[in-house]
N, CA, C and O atoms as CSV, one atom per row, in Angstrom:
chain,resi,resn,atom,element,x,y,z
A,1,UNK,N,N,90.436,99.239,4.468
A,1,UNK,CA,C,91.731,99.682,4.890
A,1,UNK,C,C,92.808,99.330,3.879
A,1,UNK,O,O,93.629,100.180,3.536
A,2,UNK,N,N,92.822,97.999,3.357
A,2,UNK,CA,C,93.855,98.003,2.371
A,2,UNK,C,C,93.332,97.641,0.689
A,2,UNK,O,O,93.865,97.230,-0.343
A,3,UNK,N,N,92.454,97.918,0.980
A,3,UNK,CA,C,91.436,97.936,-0.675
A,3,UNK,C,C,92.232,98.910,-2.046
A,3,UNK,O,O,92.352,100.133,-2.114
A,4,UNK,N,N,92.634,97.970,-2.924
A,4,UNK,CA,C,92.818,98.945,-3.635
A,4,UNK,C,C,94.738,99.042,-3.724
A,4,UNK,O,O,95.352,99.389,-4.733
A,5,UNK,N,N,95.485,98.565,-2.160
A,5,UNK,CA,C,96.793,98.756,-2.423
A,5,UNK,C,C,97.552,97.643,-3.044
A,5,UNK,O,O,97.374,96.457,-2.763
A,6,UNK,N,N,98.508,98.148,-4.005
A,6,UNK,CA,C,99.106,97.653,-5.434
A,6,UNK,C,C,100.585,98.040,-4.672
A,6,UNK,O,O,101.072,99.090,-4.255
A,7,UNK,N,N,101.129,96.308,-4.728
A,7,UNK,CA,C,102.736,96.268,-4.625
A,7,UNK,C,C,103.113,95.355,-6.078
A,7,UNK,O,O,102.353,94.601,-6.686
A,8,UNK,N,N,104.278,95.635,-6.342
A,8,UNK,CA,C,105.073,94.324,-7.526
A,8,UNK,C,C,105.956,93.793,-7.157
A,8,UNK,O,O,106.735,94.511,-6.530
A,9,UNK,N,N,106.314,92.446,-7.293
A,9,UNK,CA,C,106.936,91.247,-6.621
A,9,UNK,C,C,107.505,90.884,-8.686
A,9,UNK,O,O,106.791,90.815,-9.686
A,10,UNK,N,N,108.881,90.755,-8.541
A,10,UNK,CA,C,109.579,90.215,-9.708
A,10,UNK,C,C,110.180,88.825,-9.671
A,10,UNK,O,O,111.017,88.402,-8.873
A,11,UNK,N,N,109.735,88.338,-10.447
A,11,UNK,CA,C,110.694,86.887,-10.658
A,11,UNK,C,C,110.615,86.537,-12.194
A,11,UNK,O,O,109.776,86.945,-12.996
A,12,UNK,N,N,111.686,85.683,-12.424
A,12,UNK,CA,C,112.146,84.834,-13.789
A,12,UNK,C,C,111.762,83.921,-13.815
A,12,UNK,O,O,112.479,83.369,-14.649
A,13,UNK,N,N,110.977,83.129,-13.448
A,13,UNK,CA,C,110.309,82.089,-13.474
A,13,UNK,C,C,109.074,81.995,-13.602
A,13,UNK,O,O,108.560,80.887,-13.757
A,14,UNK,N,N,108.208,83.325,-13.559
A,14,UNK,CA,C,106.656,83.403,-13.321
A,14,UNK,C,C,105.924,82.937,-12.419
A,14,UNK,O,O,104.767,82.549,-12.581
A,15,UNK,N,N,106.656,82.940,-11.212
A,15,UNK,CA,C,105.497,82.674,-9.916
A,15,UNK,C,C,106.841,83.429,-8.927
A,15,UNK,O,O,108.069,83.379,-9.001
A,16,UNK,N,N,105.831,84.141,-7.979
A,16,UNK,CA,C,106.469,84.570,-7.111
A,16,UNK,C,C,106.458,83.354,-5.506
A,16,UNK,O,O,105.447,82.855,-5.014
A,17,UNK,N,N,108.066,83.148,-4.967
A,17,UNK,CA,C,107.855,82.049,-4.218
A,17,UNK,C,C,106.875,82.810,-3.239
A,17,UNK,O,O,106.144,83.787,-3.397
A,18,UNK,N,N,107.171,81.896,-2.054
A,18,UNK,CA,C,106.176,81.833,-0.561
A,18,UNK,C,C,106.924,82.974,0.423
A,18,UNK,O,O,106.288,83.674,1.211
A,19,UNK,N,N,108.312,83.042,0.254
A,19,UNK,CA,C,108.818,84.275,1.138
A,19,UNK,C,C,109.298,85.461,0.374
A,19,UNK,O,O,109.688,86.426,1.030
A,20,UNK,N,N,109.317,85.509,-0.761
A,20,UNK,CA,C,108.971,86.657,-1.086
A,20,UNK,C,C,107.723,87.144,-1.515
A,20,UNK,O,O,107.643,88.351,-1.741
A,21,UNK,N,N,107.171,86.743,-1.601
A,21,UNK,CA,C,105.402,86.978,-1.597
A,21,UNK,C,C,105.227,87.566,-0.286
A,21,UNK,O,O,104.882,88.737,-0.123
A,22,UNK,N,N,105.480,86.699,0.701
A,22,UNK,CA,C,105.322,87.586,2.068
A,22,UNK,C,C,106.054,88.649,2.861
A,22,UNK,O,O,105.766,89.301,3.864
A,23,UNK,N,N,106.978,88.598,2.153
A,23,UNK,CA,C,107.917,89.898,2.523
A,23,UNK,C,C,107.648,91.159,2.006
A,23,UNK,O,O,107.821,92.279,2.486
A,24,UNK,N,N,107.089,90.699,0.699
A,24,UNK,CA,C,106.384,91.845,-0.448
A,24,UNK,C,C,105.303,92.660,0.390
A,24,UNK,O,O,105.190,93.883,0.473
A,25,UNK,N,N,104.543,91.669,0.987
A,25,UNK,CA,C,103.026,91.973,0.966
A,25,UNK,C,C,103.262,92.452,2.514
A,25,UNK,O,O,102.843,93.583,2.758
A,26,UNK,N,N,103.955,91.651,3.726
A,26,UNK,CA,C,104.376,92.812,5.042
A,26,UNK,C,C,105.154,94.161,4.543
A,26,UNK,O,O,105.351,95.082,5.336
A,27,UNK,N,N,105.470,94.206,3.541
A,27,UNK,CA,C,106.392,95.536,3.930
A,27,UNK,C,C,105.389,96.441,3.618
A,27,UNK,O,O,105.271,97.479,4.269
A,28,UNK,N,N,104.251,96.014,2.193
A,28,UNK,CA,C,103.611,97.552,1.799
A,28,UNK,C,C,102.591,97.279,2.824
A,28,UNK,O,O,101.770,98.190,2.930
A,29,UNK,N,N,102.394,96.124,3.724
A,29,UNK,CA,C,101.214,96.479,4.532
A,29,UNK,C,C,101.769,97.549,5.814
A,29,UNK,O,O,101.023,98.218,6.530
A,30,UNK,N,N,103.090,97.513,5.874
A,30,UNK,CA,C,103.282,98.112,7.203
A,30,UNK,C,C,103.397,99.380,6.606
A,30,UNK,O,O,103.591,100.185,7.516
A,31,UNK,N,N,103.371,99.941,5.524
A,31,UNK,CA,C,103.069,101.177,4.955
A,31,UNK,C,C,101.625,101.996,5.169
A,31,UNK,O,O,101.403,103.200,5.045
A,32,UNK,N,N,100.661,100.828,5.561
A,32,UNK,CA,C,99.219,101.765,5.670
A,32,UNK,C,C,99.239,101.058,7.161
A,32,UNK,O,O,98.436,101.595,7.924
A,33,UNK,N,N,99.893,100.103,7.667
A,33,UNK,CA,C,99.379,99.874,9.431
A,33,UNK,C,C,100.442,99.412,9.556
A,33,UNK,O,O,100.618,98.221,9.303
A,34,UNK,N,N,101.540,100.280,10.015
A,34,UNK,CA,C,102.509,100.175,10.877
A,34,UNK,C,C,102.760,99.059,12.007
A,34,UNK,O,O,103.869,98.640,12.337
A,35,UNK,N,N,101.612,98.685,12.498
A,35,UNK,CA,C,101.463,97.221,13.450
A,35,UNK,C,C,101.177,95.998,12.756
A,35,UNK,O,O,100.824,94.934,13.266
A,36,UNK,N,N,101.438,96.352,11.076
A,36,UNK,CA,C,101.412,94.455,10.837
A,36,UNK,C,C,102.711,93.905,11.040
A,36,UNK,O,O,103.745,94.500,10.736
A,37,UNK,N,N,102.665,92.839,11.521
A,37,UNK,CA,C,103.873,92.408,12.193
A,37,UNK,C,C,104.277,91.006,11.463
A,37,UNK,O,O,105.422,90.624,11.703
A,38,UNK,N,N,103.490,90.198,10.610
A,38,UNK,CA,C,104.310,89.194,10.388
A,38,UNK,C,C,102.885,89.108,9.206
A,38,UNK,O,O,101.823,89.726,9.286
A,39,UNK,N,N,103.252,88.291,8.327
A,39,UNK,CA,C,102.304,87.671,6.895
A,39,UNK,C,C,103.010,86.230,6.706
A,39,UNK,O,O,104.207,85.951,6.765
A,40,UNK,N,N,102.207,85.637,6.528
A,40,UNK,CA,C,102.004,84.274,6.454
A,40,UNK,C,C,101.017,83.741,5.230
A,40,UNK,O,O,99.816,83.992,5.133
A,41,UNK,N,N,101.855,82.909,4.280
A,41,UNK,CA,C,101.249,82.612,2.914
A,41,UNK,C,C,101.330,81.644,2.659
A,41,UNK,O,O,102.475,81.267,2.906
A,42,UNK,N,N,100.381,80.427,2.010
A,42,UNK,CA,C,100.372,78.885,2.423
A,42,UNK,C,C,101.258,78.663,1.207
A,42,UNK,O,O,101.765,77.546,1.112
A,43,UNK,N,N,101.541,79.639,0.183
A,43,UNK,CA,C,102.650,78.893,-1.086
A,43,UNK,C,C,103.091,79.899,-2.107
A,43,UNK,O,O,103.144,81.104,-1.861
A,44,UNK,N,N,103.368,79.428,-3.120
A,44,UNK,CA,C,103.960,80.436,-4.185
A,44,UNK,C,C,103.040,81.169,-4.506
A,44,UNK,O,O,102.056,81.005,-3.784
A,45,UNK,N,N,102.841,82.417,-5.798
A,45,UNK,CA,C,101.728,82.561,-6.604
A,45,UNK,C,C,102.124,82.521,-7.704
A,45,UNK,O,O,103.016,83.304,-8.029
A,46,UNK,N,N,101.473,81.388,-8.854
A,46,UNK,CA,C,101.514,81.868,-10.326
A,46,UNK,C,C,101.751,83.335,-10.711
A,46,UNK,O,O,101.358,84.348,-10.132
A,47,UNK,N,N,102.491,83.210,-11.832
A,47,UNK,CA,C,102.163,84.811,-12.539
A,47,UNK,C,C,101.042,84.496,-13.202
A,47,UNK,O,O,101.273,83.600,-14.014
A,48,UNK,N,N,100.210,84.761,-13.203
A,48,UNK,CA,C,99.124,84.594,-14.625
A,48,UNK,C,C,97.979,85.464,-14.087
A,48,UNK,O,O,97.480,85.239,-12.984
A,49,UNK,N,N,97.639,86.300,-14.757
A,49,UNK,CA,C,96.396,87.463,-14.320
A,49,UNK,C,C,95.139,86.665,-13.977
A,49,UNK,O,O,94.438,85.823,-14.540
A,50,UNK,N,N,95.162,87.221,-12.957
A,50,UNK,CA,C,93.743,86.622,-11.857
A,50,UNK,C,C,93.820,85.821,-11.081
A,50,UNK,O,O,92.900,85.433,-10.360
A,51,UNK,N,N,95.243,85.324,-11.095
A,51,UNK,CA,C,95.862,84.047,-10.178
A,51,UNK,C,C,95.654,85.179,-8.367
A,51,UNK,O,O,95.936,86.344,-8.084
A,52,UNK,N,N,94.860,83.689,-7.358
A,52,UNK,CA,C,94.874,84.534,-6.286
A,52,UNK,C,C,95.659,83.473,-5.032
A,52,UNK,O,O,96.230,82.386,-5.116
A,53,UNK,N,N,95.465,84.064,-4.298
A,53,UNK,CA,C,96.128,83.357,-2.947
A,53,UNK,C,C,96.089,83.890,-1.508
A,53,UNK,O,O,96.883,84.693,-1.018
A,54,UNK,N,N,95.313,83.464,-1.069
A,54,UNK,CA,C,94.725,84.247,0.760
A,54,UNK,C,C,96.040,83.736,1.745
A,54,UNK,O,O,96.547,82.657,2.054
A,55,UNK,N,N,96.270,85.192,2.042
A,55,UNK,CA,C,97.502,85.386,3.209
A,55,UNK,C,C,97.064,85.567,4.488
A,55,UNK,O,O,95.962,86.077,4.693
A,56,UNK,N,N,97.687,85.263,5.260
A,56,UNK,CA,C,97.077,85.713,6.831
A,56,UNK,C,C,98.184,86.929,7.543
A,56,UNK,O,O,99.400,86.764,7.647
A,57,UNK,N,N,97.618,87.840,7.872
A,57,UNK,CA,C,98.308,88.881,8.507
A,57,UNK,C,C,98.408,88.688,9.841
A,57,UNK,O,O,97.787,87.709,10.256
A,58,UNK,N,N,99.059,89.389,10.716
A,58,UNK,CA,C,98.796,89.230,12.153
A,58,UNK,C,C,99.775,90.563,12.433
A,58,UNK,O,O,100.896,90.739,11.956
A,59,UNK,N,N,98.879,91.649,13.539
A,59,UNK,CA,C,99.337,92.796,13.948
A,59,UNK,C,C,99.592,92.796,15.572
A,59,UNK,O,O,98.793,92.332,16.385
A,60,UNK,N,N,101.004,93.474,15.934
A,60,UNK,CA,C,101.012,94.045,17.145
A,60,UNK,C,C,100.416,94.881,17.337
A,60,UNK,O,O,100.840,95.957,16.914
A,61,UNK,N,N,99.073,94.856,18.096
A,61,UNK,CA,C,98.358,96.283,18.066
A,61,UNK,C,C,97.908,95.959,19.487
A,61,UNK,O,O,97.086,96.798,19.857
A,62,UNK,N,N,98.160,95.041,20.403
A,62,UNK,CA,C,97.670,94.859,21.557
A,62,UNK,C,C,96.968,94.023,22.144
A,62,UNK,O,O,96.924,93.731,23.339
A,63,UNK,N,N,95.868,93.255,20.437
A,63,UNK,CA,C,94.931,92.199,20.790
A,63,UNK,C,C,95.297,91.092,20.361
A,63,UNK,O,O,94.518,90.176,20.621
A,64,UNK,N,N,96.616,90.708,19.535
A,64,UNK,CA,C,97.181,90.230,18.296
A,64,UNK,C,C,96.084,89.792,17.410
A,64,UNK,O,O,95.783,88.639,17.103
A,65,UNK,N,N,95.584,90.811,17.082
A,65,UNK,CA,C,94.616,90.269,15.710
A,65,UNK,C,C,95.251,90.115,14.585
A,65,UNK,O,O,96.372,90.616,14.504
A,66,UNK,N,N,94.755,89.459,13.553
A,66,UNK,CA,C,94.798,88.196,12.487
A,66,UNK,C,C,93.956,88.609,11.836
A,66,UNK,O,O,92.870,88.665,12.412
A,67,UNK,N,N,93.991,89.108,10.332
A,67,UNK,CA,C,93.150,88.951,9.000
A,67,UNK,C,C,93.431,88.494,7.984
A,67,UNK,O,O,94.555,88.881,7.664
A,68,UNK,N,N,92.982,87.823,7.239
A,68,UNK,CA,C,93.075,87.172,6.055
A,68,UNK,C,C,92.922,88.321,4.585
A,68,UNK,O,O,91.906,88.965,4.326
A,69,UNK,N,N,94.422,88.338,3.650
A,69,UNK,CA,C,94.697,89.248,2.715
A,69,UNK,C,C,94.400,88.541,1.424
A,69,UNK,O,O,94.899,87.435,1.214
A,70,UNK,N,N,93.692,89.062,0.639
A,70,UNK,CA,C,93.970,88.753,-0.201
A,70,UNK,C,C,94.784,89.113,-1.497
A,70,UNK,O,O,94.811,90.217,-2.041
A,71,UNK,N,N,95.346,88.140,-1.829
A,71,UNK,CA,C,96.589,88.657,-2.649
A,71,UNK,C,C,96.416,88.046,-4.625
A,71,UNK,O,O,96.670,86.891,-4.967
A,72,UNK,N,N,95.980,89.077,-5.541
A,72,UNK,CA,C,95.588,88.958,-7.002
A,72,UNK,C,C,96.752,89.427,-7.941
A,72,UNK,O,O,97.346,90.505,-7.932
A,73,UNK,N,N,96.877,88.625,-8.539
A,73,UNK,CA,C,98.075,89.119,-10.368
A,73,UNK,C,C,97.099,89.739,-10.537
A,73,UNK,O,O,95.937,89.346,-10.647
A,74,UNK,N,N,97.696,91.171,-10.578
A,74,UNK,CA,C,97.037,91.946,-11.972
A,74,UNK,C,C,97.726,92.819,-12.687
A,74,UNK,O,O,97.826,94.042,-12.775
A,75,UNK,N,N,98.191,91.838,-13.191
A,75,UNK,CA,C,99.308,92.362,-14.179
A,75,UNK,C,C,100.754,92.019,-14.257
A,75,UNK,O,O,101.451,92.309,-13.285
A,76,UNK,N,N,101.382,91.346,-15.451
A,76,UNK,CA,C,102.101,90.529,-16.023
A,76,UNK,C,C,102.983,91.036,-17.171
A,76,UNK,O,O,102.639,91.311,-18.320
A,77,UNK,N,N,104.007,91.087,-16.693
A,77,UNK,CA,C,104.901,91.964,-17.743
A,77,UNK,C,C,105.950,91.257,-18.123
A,77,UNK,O,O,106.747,91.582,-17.243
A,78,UNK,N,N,106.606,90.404,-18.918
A,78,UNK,CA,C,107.427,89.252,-19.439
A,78,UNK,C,C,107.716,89.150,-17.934
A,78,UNK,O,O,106.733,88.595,-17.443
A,79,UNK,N,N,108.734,89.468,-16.852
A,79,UNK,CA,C,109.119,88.808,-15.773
A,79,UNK,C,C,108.580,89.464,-14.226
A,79,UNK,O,O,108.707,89.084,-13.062
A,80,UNK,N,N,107.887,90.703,-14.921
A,80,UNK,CA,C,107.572,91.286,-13.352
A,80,UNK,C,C,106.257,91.010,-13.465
A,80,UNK,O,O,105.604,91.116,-14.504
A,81,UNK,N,N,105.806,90.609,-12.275
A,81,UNK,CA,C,104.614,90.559,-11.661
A,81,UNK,C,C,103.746,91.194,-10.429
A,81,UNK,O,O,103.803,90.912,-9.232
A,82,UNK,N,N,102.952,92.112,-11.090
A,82,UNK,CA,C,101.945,92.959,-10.592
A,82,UNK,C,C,101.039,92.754,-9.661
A,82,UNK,O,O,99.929,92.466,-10.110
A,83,UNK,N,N,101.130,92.802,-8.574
A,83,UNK,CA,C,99.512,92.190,-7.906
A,83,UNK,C,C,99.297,93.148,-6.425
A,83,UNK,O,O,100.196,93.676,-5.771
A,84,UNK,N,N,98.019,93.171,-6.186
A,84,UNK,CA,C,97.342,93.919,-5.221
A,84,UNK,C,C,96.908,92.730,-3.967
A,84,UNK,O,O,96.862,91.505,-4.080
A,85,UNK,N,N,96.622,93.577,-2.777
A,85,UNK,CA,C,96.283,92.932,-1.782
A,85,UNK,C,C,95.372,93.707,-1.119
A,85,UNK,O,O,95.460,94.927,-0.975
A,86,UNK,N,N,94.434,92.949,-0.685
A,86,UNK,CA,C,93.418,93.590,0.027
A,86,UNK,C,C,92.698,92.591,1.541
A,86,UNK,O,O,92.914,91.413,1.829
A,87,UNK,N,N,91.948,93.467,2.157
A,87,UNK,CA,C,91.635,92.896,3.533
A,87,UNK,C,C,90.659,92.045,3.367
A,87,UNK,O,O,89.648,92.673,3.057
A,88,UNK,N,N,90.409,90.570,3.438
A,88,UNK,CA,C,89.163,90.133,3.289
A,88,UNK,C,C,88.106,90.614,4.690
A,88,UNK,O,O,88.387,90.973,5.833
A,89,UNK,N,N,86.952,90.445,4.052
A,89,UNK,CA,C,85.764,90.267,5.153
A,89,UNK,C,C,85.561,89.534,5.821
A,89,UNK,O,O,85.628,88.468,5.209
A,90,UNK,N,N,85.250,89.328,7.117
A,90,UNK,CA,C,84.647,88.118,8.136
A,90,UNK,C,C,85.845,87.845,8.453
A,90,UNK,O,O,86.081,86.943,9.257
């Protein structure tokens, strides 16, 4: 379901903090599921390609289910930083 989707998060410092990381990553998720309702991220992320960091989603959809996102740099441009998120398994 979210395999493959690519948002960019900018900062001057080379790590994107903890609430904009998660603001980043709810908004393009509510772009493919309209019922994610809140993202939750235990900290910043490095900029540095391949840097990762597992988010937890949680959707109003009725059951309040909860999946774990994962969130990868891929791709590093002097201050913007590139990265994708996807649904983990299990």
């Amino acid at each position: 379901m979210l395999a493959g989707v690519a948002i960019t998060g900018c900062s001057s410092t080379g790590t994107v903090t903890k609430a904009n990381l998660e603001s980043d990553v709810l908004t393009q998720m509510q772009t493919v599921d309209p019922t994610t309702s809140v993202v939750t991220c235990p900290g910043d992320i490095e900029g540095k390609l391949g840097a990762t960091i597992t988010c937890e989603a949680s959707f109003d959809d009725g059951a309040n289910t909860k999946r774990a996102v994962l969130v990868e740099v891929v791709g590093v441009d002097g201050d913007k930083i590139e990265f994708s998120i996807k649904g983990k398994a299990g």
